[in-house]
N, C-alpha and C positions, 0 to 999 in steps of 0.2 A: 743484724736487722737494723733499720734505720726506724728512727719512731717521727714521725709526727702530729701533730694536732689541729683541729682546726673548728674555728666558733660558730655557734648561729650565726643566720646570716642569710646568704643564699643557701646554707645548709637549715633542714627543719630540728638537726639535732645537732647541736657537739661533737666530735667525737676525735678518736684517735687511730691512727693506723700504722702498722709495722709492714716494712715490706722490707724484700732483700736490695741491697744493693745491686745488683745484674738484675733486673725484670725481662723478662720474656713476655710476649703473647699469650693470650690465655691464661693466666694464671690463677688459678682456684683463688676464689676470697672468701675469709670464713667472717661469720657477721656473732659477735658474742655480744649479749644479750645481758645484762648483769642485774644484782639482786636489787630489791630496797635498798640499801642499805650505801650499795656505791650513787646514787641519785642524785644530780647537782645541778648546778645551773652554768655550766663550764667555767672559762675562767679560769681560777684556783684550783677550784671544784673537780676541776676535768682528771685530775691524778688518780681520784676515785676509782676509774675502772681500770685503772692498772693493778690495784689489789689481788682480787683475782683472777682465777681461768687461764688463760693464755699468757697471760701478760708476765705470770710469775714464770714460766716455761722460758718464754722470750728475753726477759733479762738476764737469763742463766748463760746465756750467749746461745752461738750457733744457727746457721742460716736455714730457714725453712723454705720452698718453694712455692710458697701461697701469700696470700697476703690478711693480715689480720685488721679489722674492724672492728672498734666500740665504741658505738655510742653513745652519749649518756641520757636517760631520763631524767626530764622536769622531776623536781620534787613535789609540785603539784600533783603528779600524775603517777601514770603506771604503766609497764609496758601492755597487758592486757587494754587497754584504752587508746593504746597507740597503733595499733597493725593497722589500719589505712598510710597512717604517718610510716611506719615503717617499711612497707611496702615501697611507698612512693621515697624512701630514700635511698633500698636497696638499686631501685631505679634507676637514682641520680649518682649515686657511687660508683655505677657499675662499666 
């Protein structure tokens, strides 16, 4: 799996994405969603949601047929606060 990152910006959130090397058409995208706890303001910060869910499975190596998304929450904020905002990024990801 290839991981990349990428900042606010024309993005409304941070985030990180694993995909396989061979991409196909259509490919299922899963969007994870993380605790308190991983909450940052990218950056540095951004490594946060690799902690856990997916991200630990994904390091383990091995290629999946989907592609994974996380992005991070403001530490101001919350993801309950955020579903317009996230809505509208599933949008732009997709």
């Amino acid at each position: 799996m290839i991981r990349e990152e990428f900042q606010a910006g024309q993005w409304q959130f941070p985030f990180v994405v694993y995909h396989p090397e061979r991409m196909s058409e259509n490919m299922p995208m899963i969007i994870q969603l993380h605790g308190a706890g991983e909450r940052g303001n990218g950056q540095e910060e951004l490594q946060r949601v690799d902690v856990h869910g997916f991200s630990k499975m994904l390091q383990q190596g091995g290629e999946y047929p989907c592609i994974f998304v996380m992005p991070q929450c403001s530490p101001e904020s919350f993801w309950a606060a955020e579903v317009p905002n996230i809505y509208g990024f599933i949008q732009a990801v997709k």
